[in-house]
C-alpha positions in Angstrom: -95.0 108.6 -35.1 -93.1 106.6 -32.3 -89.7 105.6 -33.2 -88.3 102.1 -32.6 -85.9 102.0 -29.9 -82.3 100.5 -31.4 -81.6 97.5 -29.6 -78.2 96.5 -28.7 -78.1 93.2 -30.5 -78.8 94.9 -33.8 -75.9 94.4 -36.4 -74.0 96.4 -38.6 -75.2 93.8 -40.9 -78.5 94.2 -40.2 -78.3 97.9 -40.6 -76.9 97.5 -44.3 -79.8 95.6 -44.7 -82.7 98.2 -43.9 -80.7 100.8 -45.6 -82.8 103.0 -47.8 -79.8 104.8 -48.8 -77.8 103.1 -51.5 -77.7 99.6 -53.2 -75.5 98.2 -50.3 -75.9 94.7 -50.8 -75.0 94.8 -54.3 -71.5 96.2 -53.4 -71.0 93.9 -50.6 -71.7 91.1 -52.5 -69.5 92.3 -55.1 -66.5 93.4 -52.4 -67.3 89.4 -51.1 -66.2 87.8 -54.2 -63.5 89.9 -55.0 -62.3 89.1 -51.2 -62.8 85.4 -52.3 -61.4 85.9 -55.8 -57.7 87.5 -54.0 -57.9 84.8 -51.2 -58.0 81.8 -54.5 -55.8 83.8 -56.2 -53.5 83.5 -53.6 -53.8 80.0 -52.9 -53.5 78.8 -56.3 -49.9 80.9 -57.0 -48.9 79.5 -53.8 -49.4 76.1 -55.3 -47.7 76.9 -58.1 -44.7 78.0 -56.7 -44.6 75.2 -54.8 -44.7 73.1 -58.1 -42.1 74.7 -59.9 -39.6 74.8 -57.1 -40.3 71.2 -57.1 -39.5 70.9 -60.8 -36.7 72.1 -60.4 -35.3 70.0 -58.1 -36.4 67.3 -60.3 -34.6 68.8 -63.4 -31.3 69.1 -61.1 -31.1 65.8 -60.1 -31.9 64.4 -63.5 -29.5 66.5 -64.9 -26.8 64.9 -62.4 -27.8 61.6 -63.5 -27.8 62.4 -67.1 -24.6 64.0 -66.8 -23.3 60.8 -66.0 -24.7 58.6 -68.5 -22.4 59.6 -71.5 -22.9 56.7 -73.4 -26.3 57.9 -74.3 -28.1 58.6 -77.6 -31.1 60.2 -76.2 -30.5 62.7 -73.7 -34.3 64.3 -73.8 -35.5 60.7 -73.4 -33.1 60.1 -70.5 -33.8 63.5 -68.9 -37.6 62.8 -69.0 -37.1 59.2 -67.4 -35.2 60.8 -64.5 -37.3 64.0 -63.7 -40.5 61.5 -64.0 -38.5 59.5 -61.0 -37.7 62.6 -59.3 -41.3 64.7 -59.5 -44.0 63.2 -57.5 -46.8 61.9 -59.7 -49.6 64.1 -59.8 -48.1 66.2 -57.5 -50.7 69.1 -57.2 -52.1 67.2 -59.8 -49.4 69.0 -62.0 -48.5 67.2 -65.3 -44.5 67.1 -66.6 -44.0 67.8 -69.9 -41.5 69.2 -72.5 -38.6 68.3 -71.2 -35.5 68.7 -73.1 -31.7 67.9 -72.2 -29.3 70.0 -74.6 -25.3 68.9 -74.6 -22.8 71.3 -75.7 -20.3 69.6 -78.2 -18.1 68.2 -76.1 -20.7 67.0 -73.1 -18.8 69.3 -70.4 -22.2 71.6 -70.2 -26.2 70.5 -70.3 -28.7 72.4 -70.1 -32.4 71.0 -69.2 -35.8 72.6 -69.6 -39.1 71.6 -68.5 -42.8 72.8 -67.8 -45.5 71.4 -65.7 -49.2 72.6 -66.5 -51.1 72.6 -63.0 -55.1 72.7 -62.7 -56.3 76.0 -60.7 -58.5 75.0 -57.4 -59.7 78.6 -57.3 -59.3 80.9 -59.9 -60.5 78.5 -62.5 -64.4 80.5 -61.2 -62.9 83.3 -63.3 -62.2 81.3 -66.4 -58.8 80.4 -65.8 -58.7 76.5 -65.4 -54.6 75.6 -65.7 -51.2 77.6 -64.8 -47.9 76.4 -66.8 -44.6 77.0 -65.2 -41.3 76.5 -66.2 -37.8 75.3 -64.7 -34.3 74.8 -66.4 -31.3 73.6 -65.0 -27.4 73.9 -65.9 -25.0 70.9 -65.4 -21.0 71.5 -65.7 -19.2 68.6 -65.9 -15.0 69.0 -64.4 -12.7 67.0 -64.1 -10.4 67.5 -60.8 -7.1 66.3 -60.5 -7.0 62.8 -61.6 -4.0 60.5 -62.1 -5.4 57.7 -64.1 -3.6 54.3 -66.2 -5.4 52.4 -68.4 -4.1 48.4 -68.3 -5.4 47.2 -70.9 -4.9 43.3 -72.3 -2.9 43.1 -75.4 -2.9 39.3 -75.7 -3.5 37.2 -79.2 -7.2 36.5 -78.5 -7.8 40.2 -79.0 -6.4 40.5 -82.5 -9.7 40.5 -83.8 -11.3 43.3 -81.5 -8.4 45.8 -81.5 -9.6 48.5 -83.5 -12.8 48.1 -81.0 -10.5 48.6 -77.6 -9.1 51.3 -79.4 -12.1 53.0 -80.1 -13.1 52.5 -76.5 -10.3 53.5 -75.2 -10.1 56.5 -77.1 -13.8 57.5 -76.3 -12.7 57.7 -72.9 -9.9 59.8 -73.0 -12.2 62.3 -75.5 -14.9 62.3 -72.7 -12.0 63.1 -69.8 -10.4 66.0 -72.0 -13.3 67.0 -73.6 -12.3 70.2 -75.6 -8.5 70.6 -74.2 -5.9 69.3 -76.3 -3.0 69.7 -72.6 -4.9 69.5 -69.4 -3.9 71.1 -66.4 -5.1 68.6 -63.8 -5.9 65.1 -65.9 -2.9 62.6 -66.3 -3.6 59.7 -68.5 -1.0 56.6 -69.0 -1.1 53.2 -70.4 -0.1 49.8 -69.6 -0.6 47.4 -72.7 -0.1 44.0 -71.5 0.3 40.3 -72.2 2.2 37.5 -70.6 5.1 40.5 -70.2 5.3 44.4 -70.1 7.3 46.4 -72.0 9.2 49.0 -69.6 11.2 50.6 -72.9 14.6 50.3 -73.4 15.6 53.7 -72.9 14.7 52.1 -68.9 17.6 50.0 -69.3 18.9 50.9 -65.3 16.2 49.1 -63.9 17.2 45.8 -65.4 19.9 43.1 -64.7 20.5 41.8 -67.9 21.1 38.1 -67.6 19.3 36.7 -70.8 20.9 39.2 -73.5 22.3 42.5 -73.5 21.1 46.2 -73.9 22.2 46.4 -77.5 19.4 43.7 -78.3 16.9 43.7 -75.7 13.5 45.2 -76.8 12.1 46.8 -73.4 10.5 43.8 -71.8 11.1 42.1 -68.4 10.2 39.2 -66.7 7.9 39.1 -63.1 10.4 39.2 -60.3 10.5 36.1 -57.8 9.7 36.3 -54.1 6.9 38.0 -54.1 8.4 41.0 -55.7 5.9 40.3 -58.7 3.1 41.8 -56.5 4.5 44.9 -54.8 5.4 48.8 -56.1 8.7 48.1 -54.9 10.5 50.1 -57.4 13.9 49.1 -58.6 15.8 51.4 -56.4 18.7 48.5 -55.9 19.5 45.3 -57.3 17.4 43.3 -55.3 14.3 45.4 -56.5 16.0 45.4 -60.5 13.9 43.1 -63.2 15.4 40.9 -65.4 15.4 41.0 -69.3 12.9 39.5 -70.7 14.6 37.9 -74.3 12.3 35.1 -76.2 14.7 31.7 -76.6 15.7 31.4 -80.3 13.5 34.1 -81.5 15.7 37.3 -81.5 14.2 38.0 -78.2 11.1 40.4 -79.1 8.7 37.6 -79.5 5.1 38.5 -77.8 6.9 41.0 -76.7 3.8 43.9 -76.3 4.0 47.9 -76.9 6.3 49.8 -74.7 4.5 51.3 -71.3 3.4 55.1 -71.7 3.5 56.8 -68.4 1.5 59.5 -67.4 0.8 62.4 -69.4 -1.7 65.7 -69.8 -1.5 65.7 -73.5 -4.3 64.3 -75.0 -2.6 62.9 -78.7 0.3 61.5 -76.7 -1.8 59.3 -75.0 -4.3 58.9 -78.0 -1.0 57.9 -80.3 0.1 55.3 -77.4 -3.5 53.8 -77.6 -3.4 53.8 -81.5 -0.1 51.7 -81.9 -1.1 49.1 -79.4 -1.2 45.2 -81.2 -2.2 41.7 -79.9 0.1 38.9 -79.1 0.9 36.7 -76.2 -0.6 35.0 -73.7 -2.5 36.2 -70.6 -1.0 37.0 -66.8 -3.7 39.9 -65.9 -1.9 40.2 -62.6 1.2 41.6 -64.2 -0.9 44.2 -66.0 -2.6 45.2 -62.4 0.5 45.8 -60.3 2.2 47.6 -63.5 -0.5 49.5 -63.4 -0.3 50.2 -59.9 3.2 51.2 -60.3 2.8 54.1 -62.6 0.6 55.7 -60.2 2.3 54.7 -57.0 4.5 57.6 -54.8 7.0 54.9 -54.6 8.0 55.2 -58.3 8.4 59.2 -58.2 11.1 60.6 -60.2 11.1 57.3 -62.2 8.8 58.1 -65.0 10.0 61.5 -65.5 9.2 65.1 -64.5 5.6 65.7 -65.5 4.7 67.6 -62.4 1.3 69.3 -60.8 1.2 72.2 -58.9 5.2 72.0 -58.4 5.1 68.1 -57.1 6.4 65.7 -59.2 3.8 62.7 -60.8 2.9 60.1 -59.2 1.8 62.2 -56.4 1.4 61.1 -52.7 -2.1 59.5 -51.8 -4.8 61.1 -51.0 -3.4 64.8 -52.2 -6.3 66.8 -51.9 -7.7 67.6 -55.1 -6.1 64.7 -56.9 -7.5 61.5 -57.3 -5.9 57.8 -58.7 -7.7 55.5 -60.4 -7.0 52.2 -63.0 -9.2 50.4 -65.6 -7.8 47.1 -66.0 -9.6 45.4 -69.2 -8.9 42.1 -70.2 -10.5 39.8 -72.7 -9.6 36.5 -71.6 -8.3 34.0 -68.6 -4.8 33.7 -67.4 -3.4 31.1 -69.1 0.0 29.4 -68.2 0.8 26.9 -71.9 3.5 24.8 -71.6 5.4 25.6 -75.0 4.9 29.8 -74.1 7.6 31.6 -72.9 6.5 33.9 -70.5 7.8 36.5 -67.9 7.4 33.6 -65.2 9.8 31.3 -68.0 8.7 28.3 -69.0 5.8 26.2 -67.6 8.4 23.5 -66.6 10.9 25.6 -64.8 8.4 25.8 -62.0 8.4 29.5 -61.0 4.8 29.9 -59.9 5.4 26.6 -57.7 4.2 24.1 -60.1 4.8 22.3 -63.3 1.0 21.6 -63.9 -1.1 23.9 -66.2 -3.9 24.2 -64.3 -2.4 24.9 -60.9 -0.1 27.8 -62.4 -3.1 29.5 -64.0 -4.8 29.2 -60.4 -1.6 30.8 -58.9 -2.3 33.5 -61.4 -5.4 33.8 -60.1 -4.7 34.2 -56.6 -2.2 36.6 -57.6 -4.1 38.9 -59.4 -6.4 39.1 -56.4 -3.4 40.3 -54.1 -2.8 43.2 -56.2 -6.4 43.9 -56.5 -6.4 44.4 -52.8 -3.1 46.2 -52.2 -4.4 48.6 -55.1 -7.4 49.4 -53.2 -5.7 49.4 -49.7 -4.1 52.4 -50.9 -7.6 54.3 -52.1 -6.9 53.7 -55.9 -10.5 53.4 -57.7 -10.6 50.2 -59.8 -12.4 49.7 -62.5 -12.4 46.4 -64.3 -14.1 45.0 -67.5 -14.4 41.5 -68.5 -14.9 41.9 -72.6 -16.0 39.4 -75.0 -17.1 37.0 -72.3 -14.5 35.2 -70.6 -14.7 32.2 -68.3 -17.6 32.3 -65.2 -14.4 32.8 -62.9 -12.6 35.2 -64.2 -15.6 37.8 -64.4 -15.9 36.8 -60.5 -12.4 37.6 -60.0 -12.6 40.7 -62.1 -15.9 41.7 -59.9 -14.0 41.0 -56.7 -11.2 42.8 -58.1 -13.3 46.5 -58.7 -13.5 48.7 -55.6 -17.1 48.1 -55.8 -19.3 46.0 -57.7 -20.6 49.0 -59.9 -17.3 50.0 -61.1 -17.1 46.1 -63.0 -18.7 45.8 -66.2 -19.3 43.1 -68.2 -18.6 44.1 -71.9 -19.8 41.4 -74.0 -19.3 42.8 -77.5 -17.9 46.0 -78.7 -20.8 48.4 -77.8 -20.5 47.0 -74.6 -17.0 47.7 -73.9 -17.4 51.5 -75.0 -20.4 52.2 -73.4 -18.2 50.9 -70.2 -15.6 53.2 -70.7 -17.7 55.9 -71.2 -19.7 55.1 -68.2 -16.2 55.2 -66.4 -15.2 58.7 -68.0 -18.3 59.8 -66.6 -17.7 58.4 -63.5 -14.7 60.0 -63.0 -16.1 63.8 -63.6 -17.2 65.8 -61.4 -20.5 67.1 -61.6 -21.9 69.8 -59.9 -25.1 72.2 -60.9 -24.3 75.5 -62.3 -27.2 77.3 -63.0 
């Protein structure tokens, strides 16, 4: 019997072959697709890890942007709509679905949920065709430090929608307090305004009473002359004092709005300011502004009182880290300048916006208003403005021109309107930040 020399080229392989000792192929068949089976194994929980980190960033940033829609009815439906815009379609051919966006009672904490069912490339030979994974997501909304005054119009075309700017008003300040009755870094104060402001009486020493006397003047004052009437100048001497404001032959309260509330962390004072407000008067919007601008302006500090944060009395200095300012000025209507109105610029005819002629005085109005707008803003105060209930063409583009930018005007033209603004501001004004 001669033996067959082994030649060099002969494989391992080819050996297993010609085996006569064992079922060799069998096992290396076997020890193939197992190999094949660890290898698409592999792959396919790569994949999926790769689709739920991706999920999750989707479920993050819609539960940033739901976070700040407060004015909704349907978080889950808002939730889906945002992590649909945030997960690719058919990414890894994965499919979204029940997604869910949970509030705590008072909106400060929701928490998302999601899955995404992915089709196997691999394993699906072994009978496994899909893999589900899930994602959740934890949004805290907080409020930083925020000095913030609410100048709202009290004029007579409101008296019907009151109890509406109220409501709004309140939803607001609910939202921005959330479950704390006295806040430790939120100061609220309000500004009701018509074609006057009422400073209180009890501010008596920062009036020069030339029209009646402190024994029968009810808190309002008129616009100071020389362009006073559009500065924070505060009325540190005489030259920077207002004068009384007293209505001829009415007893001097007439149109005379709701006394000023300044600044405070406690949310039924400033929920009880909002309550008692009424509608009267005719309209100067720019005297609401720059009132506004003066609660929260450094100038005026030790004038409202001695609410203080972090040992600093309010208003604090600009740009204090941690602390922001901001203003809503709301008004339903255009200025208006009537000849038979007494306002805080006097009479029509006495000439004290430089004219005698309707028309001109309300444009003067105008151009006033915008001049506080922009020293407001100089100074890095966010403004918010509404227009409600649809006033003229050019006073929503003064309003718009007025806001720091134009998504911070809104154009409320009914009551559902104006709340859903004002929650849209509260939740533009909280911080949110991912928590879990």
């Amino acid at each position: 019997m001669t033996t067959r020399p082994r030649r060099p080229h002969d494989s391992l392989l080819s050996r297993f072959r010609r085996s006569d000792r064992g079922a060799v192929a069998p096992l290396l068949g076997f020890m193939m697709l197992a190999l094949i089976g660890c290898v698409g194994l592999g792959i396919d929980v790569g994949r999926s890890v790769l689709v739920k980190a991706r999920l999750a960033d989707a479920l993050d940033a819609a539960g940033l942007a739901v976070g700040a829609r407060l004015a909704t009815t349907d978080f889950n439906a808002d939730a889906l709509k945002f992590v649909s815009a945030n997960f690719k379609a058919n990414y890894s051919g994965a499919t979204v679905t029940n997604v869910t966006a949970t509030p705590n009672a008072s909106k400060s904490v929701i928490t998302l949920t999601a899955t995404a069912t992915m089709p196997t490339a691999f394993i699906k030979l072994f009978g496994t065709k899909s893999v589900t994974v899930k994602a959740s997501s934890e949004i805290t909304r907080k409020t930083t430090g925020l000095e913030l005054v609410l100048a709202l119009d009290n004029t007579g075309s409101m008296s019907g929608s009151m109890t509406s700017l109220k409501n709004a008003a309140n939803s607001l300040i609910d939202i921005l307090f959330g479950s704390d009755t006295t806040a430790t870094n939120l100061f609220i104060g309000l500004v009701p305004f018509s074609h006057t402001v009422n400073i209180g009486t009890s501010r008596s020493s920062w009036v020069n009473f030339v029209n009646s006397s402190k024994s029968n003047w009810k808190g309002c004052v008129m616009a100071r002359s020389g362009g006073l009437d559009q500065t924070d100048d505060p009325p540190s001497s005489n030259t920077y004092k207002f004068t009384d404001y007293y209505y001829p032959n009415n007893g001097g309260s007439l149109y005379c709005p709701k006394e000023i509330t300044p600044m405070t962390n406690v949310k039924a004072t400033i929920k009880t300011a909002v309550g008692k407000m009424t509608a009267d008067g005719n309209t100067h919007i720019n005297l609401g502004a720059v009132w506004g601008w003066r609660m929260i302006s450094p100038s005026w500090r030790n004038y409202w009182g001695t609410l203080a944060w972090n040992g600093t009395i309010l208003p604090l200095n600009y740009e204090t880290k941690n602390m922001n300012k901001a203003m809503v000025l709301m008004t339903d209507g255009d200025n208006t300048m009537s000849s038979s109105i007494y306002t805080a610029y006097g009479y029509l005819s006495e000439g004290n916006l430089g004219t005698r002629n309707a028309g001109s005085a309300e444009t003067e109005l105008d151009t006033r208003l915008t001049t506080v707008c922009g020293k407001i803003k100089a100074k890095g105060i966010v403004l918010y403005t509404i227009a409600f209930n649809n006033p003229a063409k050019a006073t929503k583009s003064l309003l718009q021109s007025c806001a720091t930018t134009t998504a911070y005007y809104f154009d409320a033209g009914d009551s559902t309107s104006l709340t859903a603004a004002f929650q849209t501001i509260a939740g533009s004004l909280s911080n949110l930040r991912v928590s879990k």
